[in-house]
N, C-alpha and C positions, 0 to 999 in steps of 0.2 A: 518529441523524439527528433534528433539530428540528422534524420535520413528518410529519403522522399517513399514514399507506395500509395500506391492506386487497387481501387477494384472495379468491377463491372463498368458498365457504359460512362464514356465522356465525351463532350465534344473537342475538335482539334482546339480549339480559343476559349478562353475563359469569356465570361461576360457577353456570350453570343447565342444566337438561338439554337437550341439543341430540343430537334422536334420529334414526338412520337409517329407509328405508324400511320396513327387520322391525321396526323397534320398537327396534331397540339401542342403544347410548349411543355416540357419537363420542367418544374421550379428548381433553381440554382438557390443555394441557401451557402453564406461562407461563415464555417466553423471555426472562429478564430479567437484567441488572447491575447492581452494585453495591451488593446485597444485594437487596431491594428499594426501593430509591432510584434506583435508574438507570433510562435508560430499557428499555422492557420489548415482548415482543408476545404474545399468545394465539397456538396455534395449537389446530388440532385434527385430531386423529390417527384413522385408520381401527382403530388396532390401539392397544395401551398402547406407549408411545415407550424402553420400560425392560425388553424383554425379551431378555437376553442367556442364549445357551446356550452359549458358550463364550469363555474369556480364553486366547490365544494369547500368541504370544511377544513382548516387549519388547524395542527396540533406543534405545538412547543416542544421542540426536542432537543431543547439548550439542555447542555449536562447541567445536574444537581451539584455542585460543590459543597462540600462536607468541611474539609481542611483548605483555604485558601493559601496559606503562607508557611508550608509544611517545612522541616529543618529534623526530620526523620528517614533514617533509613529505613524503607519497605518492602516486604516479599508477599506478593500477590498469589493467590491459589487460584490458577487462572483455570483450571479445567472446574471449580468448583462455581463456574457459570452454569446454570441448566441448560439443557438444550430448551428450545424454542420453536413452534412452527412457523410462522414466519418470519421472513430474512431479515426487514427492519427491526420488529420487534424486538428479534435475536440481537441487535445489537448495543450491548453493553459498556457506557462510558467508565473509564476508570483515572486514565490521566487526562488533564488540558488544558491549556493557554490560548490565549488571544493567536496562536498560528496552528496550534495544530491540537486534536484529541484523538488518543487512543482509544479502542475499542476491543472488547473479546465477543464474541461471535458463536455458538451450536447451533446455527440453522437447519430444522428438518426436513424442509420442505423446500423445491421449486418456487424459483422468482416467476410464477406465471399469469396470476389473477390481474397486474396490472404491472406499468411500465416504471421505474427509478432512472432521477437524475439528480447529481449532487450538484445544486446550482453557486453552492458557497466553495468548494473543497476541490481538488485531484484528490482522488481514495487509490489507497496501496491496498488488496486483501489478500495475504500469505495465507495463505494454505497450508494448514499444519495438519489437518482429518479429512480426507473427502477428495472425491473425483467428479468432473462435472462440464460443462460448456458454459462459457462467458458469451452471451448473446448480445450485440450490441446493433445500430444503426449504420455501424460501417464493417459489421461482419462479425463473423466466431472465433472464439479461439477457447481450444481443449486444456482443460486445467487438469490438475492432479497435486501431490504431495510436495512442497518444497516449494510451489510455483507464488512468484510478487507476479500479482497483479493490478498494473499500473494504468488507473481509467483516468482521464484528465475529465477537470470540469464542465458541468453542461451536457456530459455523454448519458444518452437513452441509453441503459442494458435493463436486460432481466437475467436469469441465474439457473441455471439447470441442474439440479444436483444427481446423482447417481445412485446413491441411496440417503438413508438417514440421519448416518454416523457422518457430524461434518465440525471440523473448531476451524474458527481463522482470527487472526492475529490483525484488526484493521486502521491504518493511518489513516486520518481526514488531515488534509493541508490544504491551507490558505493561500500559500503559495504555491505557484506551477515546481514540479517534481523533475528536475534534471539528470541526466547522467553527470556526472562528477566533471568541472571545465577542466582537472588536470591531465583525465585522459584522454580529451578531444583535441584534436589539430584545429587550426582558424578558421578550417570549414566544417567542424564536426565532428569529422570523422574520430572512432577510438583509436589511438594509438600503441601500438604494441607493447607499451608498458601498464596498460590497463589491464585488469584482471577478467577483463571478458570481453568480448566482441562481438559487432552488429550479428555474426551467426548465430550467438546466445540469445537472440530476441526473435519472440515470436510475433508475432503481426496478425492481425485478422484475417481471417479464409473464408470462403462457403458465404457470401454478403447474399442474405436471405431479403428479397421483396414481394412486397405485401399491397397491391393494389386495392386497398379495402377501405369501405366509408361504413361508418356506423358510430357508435360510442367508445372511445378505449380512453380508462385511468391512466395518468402518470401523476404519480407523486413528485413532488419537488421539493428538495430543501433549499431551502433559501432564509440569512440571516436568523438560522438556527430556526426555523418553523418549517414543517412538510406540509405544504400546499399541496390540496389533491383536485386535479384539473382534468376535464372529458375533454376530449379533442375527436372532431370530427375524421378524421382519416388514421391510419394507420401508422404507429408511430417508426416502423422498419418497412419505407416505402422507398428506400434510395435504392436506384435504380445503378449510381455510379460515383465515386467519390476520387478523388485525389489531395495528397496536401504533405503534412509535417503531423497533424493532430489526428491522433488517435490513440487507441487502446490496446496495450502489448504485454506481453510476457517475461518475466527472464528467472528460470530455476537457483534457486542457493545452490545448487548443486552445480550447476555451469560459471559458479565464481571460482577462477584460480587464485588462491592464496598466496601472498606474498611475504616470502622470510627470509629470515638473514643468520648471521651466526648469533648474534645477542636480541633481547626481544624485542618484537617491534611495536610498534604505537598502535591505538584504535584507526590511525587515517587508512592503514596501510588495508583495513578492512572495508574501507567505505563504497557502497556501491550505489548511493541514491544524492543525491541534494538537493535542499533549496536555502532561500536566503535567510532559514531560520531555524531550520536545522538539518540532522543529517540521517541517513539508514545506513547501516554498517553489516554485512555477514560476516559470521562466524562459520568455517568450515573444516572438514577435518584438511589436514595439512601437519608438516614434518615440524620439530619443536627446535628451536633454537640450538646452532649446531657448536659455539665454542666451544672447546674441551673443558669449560668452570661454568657453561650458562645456567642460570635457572628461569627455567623454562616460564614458572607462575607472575602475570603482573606484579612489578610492583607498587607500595603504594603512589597514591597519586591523588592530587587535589582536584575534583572538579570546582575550581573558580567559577570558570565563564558558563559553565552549561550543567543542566541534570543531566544523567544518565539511565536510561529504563534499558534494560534488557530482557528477553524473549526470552525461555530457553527450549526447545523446540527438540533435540535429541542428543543420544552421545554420552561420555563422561566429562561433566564440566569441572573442568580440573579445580580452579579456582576457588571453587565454591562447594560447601559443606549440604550435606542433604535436601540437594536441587531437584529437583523432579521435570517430567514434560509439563509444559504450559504453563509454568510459572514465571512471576515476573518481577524483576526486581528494579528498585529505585532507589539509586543515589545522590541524593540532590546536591545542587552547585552549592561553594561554600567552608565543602567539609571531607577530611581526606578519606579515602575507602580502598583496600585492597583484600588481597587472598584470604580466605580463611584460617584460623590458627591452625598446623600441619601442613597447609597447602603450597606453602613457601619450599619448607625442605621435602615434601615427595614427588614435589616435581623435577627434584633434580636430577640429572640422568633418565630420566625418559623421553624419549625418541620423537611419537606423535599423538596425535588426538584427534578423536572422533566425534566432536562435537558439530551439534549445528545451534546457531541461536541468532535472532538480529536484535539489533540495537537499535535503539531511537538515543541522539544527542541532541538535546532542547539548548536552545542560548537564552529562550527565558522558564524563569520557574514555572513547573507543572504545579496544577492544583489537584486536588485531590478530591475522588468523588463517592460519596455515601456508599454506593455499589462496589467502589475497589476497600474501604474498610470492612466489608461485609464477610470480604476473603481475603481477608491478610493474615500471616500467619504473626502471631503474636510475638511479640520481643526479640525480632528479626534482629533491628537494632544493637541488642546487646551478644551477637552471632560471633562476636569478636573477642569479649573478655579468655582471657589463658583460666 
């Protein structure tokens, strides 16, 4: 994130002694990317952050690939994932490349039996079912419907659900997860032509510390295997952090829409990047206002990139018997637009209610045994008159 916050206790100087009430040293630990050149945060710890008494077993959680070189259009039946009692468990690969894999998600249960850190990824999890608190190492933040939740790499959280009814919609990227560089000034800041602003981002609250030695799991993934590792202290013992790297929030619902008289493009949608691909919202917003517009996409070649989209609520104009939590894939290549009707009934209509996000890949997504499992059959041929 582009913008500084702090919690609980610091000392005035970085790199200094910052001592408890007996006289003992707090451990400084700095949480940082991209060597050190990315952004970074202090934290500090009641205990050393490094003390492991024992390495446990390993399990392989590389996605299955089914279809590697796929040149099909696909619609996913994505609520046709079970729910799940546990949160990893719960989650289900369906698209992936060498930067990033999607996932679907019904978690039933509470992240609380032990700690999660994605040691490969930034994970995005939208929140499409369920209400709950994002517990992390440098504080909480209160989730609910419509909520991207943006953890970067290497972050301890566990997962509090609210009840049992939960889906979420989850990115793993390779690469660090940015706000978009056309809406930032040269110091960051969002710029008034950006569809949201630093008020739209929630930040961590309530930084819970945990003065405690004994035994606590944390799972880690790391180079597509979850390492499950005891660590002698508490793994939410920071007493005080500051930096740029942390875990934040920001509602689909708090993107303003950008439109014009004639339609506008997917950028004008974009609300995430990185150097390999893109997160786009869809939200309701007013429809193209020329007195001849037609409102519905038209066609268009994805050359350079696939296109997956979410569909999360609303009437998706575009598209013929869409339902929530379905997902669909257009891969690079091959042209794709409106459904047969959808061209001429959107014309002369005002606005739409839709919400849904987008994933734009720059390399082919492969495809994985779990997303043929629930695709709705002959999606592809959606198009014949």
């Amino acid at each position: 994130m582009p913008f500084y916050h702090k919690l609980g206790k610091i000392p005035h100087k970085r790199h200094t002694t910052f001592r408890k009430a007996d006289g003992s040293l707090y451990h400084e630990q700095l949480f940082g990317t991209i060597g050190f050149d990315g952004m970074s945060s202090l934290m500090y710890h009641e205990a050393p952050p490094t003390m492991v008494k024992e390495v446990l077993e390993s399990v392989d959680r590389t996605p299955k690939v089914a279809v590697e070189r796929n040149m099909k259009s696909m619609n996913l039946n994505g609520f046709a994932v079970k729910p799940t009692a546990d949160f990893l468990d719960s989650r289900v690969p369906v698209l992936t490349n060498s930067d990033v894999t999607l996932e679907l998600s019904a978690p039933q249960q509470s992240l609380r039996d032990y700690f999660y850190k994605n040691a490969d990824c930034d994970e995005v999890l939208f929140v499409h079912e369920g209400t709950g608190t994002l517990r992390t190492q440098l504080g909480n933040i209160k989730f609910g419907y419509g909520d991207y939740l943006v953890i970067p790499r290497g972050m301890i959280y566990q997962v509090d659900f609210d009840t049992e009814n939960n889906r979420l919609f989850i990115v793993e990227s390779h690469d660090p997860i940015y706000t978009p560089k056309r809406y930032r000034n040269w110091f960051g800041q969002l710029l008034e032509h950006s569809p949201f602003c630093e008020r739209d981002l929630r930040r961590p609250e309530e930084l819970e510390t945990y003065n405690e030695k004994g035994e606590f799991l944390i799972k880690v993934k790391k180079q597509g295997m979850l390492h499950s590792l005891v660590y002698a202290s508490h793994p939410f013992d920071v007493v005080g952090w500051d930096g740029y790297n942390y875990p934040y929030a920001f509602n689909i619902q708090d993107f303003e829409p950008i439109t014009g008289r004639v339609h506008q493009p997917p950028p004008v949608h974009q609300t995430f990047e990185t150097s390999s691909f893109v997160i786009c919202s869809f939200v309701p917003r007013i429809y193209d206002y020329h007195k001849e517009a037609i409102p519905a996409p038209y066609n268009h070649s994805n050359i350079d990139s696939d296109e997956v989209l979410y569909y999360v609520d609303g009437d998706f104009m575009s598209r013929n018997n869409i339902q929530r939590g379905q997902i669909t894939l257009h891969p690079a290549g091959i042209p794709h637009g409106p459904h047969p009707g959808a061209y001429e009934r959107s014309i002369g209509q005002k606005d739409t209610e839709e919400y849904a996000v987008m994933v734009d890949t720059f390399k082919p997504l492969m495809v994985t045994q779990q997303a043929l499992d629930i695709q709705v059959e002959d999606y592809y041929k959606s198009w014949l008159h």
